[in-house]
C-alpha positions, 0 to 999 in steps of 0.5 A, spaced: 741 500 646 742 494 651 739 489 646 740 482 649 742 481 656 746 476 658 741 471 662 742 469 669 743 462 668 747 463 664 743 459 658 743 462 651 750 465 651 753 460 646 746 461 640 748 455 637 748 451 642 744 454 649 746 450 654 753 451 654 756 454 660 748 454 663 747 453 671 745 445 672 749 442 667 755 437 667 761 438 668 766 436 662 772 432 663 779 433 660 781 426 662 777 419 663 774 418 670 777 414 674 774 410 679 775 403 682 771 400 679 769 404 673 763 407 675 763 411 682 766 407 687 772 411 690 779 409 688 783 407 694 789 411 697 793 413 704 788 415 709 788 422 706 789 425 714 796 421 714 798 424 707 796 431 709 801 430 717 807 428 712 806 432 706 800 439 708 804 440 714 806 447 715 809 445 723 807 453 723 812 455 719 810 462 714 812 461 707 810 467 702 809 467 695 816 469 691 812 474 687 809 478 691 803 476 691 798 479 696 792 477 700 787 480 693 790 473 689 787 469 693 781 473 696 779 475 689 781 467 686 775 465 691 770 470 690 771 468 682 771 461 683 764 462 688 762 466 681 764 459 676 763 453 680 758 451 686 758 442 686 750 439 687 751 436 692 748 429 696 746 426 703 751 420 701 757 420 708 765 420 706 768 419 712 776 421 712 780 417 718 782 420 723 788 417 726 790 419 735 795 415 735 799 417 728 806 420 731 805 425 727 798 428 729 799 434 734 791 435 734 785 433 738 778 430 735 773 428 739 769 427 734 773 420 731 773 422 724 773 427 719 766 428 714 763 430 709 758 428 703 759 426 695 758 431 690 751 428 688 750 424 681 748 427 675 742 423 673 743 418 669 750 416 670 753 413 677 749 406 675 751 403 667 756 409 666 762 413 670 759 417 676 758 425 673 757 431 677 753 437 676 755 444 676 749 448 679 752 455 677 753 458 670 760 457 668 760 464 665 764 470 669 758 473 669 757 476 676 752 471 679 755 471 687 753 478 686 746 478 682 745 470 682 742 465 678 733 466 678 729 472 678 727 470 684 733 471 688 734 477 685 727 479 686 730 479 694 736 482 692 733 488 689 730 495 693 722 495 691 717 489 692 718 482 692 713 478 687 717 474 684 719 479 678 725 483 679 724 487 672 718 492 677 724 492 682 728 499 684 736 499 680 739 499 686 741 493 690 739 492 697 744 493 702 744 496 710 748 503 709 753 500 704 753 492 707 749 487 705 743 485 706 742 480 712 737 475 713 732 479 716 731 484 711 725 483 709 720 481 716 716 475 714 718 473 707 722 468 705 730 468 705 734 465 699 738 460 701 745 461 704 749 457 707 751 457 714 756 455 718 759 456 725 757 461 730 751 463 723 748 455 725 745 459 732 742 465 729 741 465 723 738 472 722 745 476 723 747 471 717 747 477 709 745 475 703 748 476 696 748 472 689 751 467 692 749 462 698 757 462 700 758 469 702 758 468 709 764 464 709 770 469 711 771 476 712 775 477 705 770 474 701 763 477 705 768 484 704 769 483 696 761 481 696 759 488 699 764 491 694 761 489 688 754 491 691 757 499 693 759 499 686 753 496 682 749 501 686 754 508 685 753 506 678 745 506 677 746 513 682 751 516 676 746 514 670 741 519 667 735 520 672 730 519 665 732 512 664 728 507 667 729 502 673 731 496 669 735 500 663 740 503 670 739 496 672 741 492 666 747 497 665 749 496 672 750 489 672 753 489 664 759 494 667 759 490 674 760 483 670 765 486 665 769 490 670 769 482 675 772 479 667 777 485 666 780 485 673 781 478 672 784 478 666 788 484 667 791 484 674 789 477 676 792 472 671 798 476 670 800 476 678 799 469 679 803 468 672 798 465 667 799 468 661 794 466 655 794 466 648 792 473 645 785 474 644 782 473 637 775 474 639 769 470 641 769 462 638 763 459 638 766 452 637 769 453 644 765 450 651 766 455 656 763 450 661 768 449 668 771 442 667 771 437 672 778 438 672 779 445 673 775 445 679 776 439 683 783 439 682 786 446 679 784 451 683 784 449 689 790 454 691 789 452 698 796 453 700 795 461 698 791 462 703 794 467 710 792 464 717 790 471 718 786 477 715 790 484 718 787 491 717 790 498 721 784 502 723 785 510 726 785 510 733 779 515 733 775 510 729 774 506 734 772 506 742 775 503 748 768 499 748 769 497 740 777 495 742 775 490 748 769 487 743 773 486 738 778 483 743 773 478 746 771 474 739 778 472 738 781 478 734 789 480 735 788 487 737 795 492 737 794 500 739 800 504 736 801 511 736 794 514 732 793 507 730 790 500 731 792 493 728 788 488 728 789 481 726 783 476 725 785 469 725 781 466 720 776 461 725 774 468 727 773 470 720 770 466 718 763 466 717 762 472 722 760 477 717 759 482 723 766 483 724 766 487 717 762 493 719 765 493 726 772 493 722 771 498 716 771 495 709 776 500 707 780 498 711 779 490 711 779 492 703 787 496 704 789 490 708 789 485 704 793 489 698 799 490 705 800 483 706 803 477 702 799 472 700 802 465 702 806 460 698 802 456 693 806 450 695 804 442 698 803 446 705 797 448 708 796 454 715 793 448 720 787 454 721 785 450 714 789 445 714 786 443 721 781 447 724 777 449 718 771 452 721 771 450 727 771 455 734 774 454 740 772 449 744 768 450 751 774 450 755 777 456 752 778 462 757 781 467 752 780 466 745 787 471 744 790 464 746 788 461 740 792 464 735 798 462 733 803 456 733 803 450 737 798 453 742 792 452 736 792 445 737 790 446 745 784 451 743 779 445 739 776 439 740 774 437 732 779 437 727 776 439 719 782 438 714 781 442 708 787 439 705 785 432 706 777 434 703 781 436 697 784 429 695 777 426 698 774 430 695 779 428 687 777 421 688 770 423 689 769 426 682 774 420 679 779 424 678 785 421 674 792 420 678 798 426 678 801 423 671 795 421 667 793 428 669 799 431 665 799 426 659 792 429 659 793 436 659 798 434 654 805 433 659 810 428 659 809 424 665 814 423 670 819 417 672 820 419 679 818 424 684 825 427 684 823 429 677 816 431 680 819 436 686 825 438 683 829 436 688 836 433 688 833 426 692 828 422 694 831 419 699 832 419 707 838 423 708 843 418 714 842 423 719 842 422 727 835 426 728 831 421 724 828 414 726 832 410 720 828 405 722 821 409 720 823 415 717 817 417 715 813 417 722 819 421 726 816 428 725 824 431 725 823 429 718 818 436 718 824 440 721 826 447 717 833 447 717 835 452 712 829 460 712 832 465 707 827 472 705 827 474 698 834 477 697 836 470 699 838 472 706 838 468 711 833 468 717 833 464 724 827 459 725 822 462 731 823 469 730 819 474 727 823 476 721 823 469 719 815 469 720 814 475 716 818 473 712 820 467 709 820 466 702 825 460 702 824 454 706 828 448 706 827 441 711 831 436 713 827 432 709 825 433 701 818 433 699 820 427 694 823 423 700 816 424 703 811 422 697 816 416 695 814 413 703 807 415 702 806 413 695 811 408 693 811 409 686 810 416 682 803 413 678 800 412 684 801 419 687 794 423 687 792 428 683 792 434 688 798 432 692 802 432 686 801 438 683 802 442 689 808 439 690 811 440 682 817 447 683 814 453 681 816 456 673 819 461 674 815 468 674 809 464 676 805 462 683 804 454 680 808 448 678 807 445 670 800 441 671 797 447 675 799 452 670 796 448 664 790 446 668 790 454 669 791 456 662 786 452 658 780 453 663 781 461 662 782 461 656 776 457 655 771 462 659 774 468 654 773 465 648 766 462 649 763 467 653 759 471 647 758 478 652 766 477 654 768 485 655 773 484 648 767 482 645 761 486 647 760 493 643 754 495 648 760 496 653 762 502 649 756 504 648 755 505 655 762 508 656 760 514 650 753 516 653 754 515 660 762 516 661 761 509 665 767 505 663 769 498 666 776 499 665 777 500 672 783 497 676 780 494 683 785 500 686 780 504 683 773 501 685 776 500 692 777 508 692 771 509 689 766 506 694 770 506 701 773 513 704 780 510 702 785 514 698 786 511 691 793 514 692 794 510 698 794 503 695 798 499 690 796 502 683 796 493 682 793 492 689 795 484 687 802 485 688 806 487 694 808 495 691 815 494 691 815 486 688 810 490 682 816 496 680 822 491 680 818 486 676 814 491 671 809 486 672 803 491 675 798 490 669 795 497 672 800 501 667 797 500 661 790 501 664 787 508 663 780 508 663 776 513 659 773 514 664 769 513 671 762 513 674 761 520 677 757 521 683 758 522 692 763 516 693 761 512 700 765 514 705 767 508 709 772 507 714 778 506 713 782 511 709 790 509 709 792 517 706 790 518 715 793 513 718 801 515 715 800 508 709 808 509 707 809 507 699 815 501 702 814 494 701 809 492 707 811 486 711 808 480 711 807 479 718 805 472 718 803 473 726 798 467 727 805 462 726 800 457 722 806 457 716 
């Protein structure tokens, strides 16, 4: 009944041409290449750590997204995008600046400067033509982060014997009682490659593994991972026991990728604002392949992501023992009445995968539905924009001390600036500036970067706080001076309702004012910093570039994708025979593989419950499965029915004061 399977490279989807979309392959560009001196050399710009003190800087000010938008859009937007997208890279140092004296530095870097490496030069280019780089992952939403791109990483992934050929392995996918694998599942034998980070580099060992390499990277991402690997293996459990091992194998895996394709397509897109042409059916003309664009520079939706990860957990799940262990990695521990709030910054989230069993995946799952995302603007939490992957330095008595606020920049020694990595690493892949972006992505280019923000002024305001005669290194320039919610009220800067709930923020500079004394000119501004500084169309999280940039590269990977749910009649074929249906909400896969109540969770867990009922905008209406894979669900911690989940508007704490 199956026929063809996709591959796992992603090669032979398009028949015509079999490359397209493959893992290995180049990645297209929309515009020319821009390098200085035509082929690879970087293009010169502001250091991009001066940049980011001016423009990134949050001044540890929370901003929510204006539509609701819940930790699942950037959670999801990452497991996605570690579904797409992975650069070859190289052992070529980029070294970002790092300035002690700059006025507008709060931060301690021992270190001296920032480092990171170039993407690696697909052969053949770099010497007599512009600099290409690699794609070393399929460009298809194929489920890879969880089955991967080679036999022999699924072999390892697989229950059953390790020989190189996972087609005489079990259907069911190695896990350690419903968590992923750790590197030493399998005593004596090769692990496949994952990348490690912090705390990992030293033990190795307790590092799991998945589809792909990055899944160690922070809890929300590990979490989501061993979602997909619960479901894939409650659907080879609800399949006929007379099917054979790769037939329920096959199976699986074609639902899980449709499911990963119809979440993103039906909940995702719609809550972030993408709203794409209808679909006509697969095109073989189109070329799904992830563009250079896209990926270096669009959907870097950094400024999304929350300095925290927050949970509640049943007090009688977890002991005086495991309470006081939690609290000694780091994790803000709350006791009310039956229940225990948890918030985990993000340098302990990450690469920490430890923490997610200690936690409960219902529960991490629930969490990140009942909190606000951040908004998708210019401004960066500081545990990313600052402190990316570190952990807190030796002298750190109390890790609780290095939570939120100005006290984080007391707490490490070495400074790793995501925001600062994202331009670096624009002018690394030859991106064009910010307006031949837009002219390429079919936009009129801007004359002035009032016109670029919306705002009413490029200029310094006359006002007494400010250095007149050096505006743009007086850090009052950054000051809020203005906070209000979603209802427009007015909320006082420093308290908690102005933490949690801020939604519009105004400075005592505009963002304008700030470009034009680091850019000079619009044409120079770069590409990233640009479109993050673009006003928000209405009913979207993205300005017009990002959203452009957004539209065209979805609907490439829908329409060129041959095995895309819209287009594969073996999917209802497995629905009649099996009454397995991957017309699932991620609500509903959440219920089906964790203990927690369907009926506890927003019917879309992208938006914040009362965001989606006043908008309409839960895609999850007009989502009624046919049906679902019967069988035991997992139990799991984490059931919110038991812990008094009311159905108000949760609020956005924003504890970690990173916004």
């Amino acid at each position: 009944m199956l026929l063809e399977a996709r591959s796992l490279d992603g090669s032979g989807n398009n028949v015509d041409d079999p490359t397209l979309g493959q893992a290995g392959t180049i990645y297209p560009r929309v515009a020319a290449a821009n390098y200085a001196d035509g082929v690879g050399e970087l293009v010169d710009g502001p250091s991009a750590r001066y940049v980011s003190n001016r423009i990134f800087n949050d001044t540890n000010q929370n901003v929510f997204s204006e539509n609701g938008v819940t930790h699942w859009g950037f959670v999801w937007g990452q497991f996605i995008d570690h579904t797409i997208g992975l650069r070859a890279a190289s052992d070529d140092e980029l070294v970002i600046p790092f300035d002690p004296d700059d006025p507008l530095e709060e931060f301690t870097n021992d270190l001296g400067a920032m480092t990171t490496t170039r993407s690696a030069a697909a052969e053949g280019t770099g010497v007599d033509s512009p600099r290409e780089q690699v794609n070393t992952i399929s460009s298809y939403i194929d489920a890879w982060a969880v089955y991967g791109g080679s036999a022999e990483r699924l072999d390892w992934l697989r229950e059953g014997s390790l020989d190189g050929d996972p087609t005489d392995n079990d259907a069911t996918l190695l896990n350690d009682g419903g968590y992923l694998p750790t590197a030493a599942a399998r005593p004596g034998e090769e692990v496949p490659t994952v990348e490690l980070a912090g705390r990992l580099i030293a033990d190795p060992t307790v590092a799991v593994v998945a589809g792909d390499e990055r899944v160690n990277e922070n809890l929300g991402l590990t979490a989501v991972q061993t979602l997909f690997v619960r479901e894939h293996n409650r659907i080879v459990e609800a399949l006929p026991d007379d099917l054979d091992e790769e037939t329920k194998f096959q199976i699986a895996r074609r639902v899980v990728s449709a499911l990963q394709q119809y979440i993103t397509y039906e909940e995702f897109l719609p809550a972030v604002g993408v709203d794409l042409h209808p679909y006509e059916g697969y095109d073989p003309t189109v070329d799904p392949s992830i563009t250079n664009e896209f990926a270096t520079v669009g959907y870097r939706a950094h400024s999304q992501i929350h300095g925290e990860f927050e949970a509640e957990i049943p007090r009688s799940e977890l002991t005086d023992d495991e309470i006081a262990a939690l609290e000694a990695q780091g994790v803000e521990v709350a006791v009310v009445g039956d229940v225990v709030e948890v918030a985990v910054p993000l340098n302990v989230a990450f690469a920490n995968p430890q923490l997610l069993p200690q936690l409960g995946l219902g529960n991490v799952l629930a969490g990140l539905a009942s909190e606000a995302a951040y908004a998708n603007d210019e401004q960066i939490d500081n545990q990313l924009r600052s402190v990316l992957f570190q952990i807190p330095g030796p002298d750190v008595e109390n890790p609780l001390d290095c939570l939120d606020g100005e006290a984080i920049a007391e707490c490490f020694t070495a400074v790793n600036d995501l925001g600062a990595l994202d331009i670096t690493r624009a002018y690394d892949h030859g991106m064009p500036s910010y307006n031949d972006l837009r002219q390429a992505y079919g936009l009129a280019p801007v004359t002035s970067f009032a016109e670029l923000t919306g705002e009413e002024t490029d200029e310094f305001p006359a006002d007494p706080a400010i250095d007149a005669s050096n505006p743009i290194d007086d850090p009052d320039i950054l000051d809020f001076v203005f906070l209000a919610d979603g209802d427009g009220n007015e909320l006082e800067p420093g308290t908690d309702e102005a933490d949690g709930n801020t939604v519009t923020a105004i400075r005592r500079t505009t963002t304008a004012a700030r470009l034009q004394a680091v850019f000079g000119t619009v044409d120079e501004i770069d590409a990233f910093t640009g479109m993050l500084s673009e006003p928000h169309l209405p009913g979207t999280e993205f300005g017009e570039l990002q959203l452009a940039i957004w539209t065209q590269q979805f609907e490439a990977l829908r329409d060129g994708d041959r095995f895309f749910y819209g287009n594969d009649p073996i999917l209802d074929d497995i629905a009649e025979n099996y009454g397995i249906d991957y017309r699932q909400s991620l609500a509903e896969i959440i219920a089906a593989n964790t203990g927690v109540d369907q009926a506890a969770l927003p019917a879309n867990v992208f938006v914040l419950d009362d965001t989606a009922a006043e908008a309409g905008a839960s895609s999850t209406d007009e989502l009624q499965p046919k049906g679902s894979a019967s069988g035991d669900e997992t139990q799991d911690r984490g059931d919110p029915a038991r812990r008094g989940v009311e159905g108000d508007r949760p609020r956005a704490r924003g504890r970690d004061g990173g916004r």
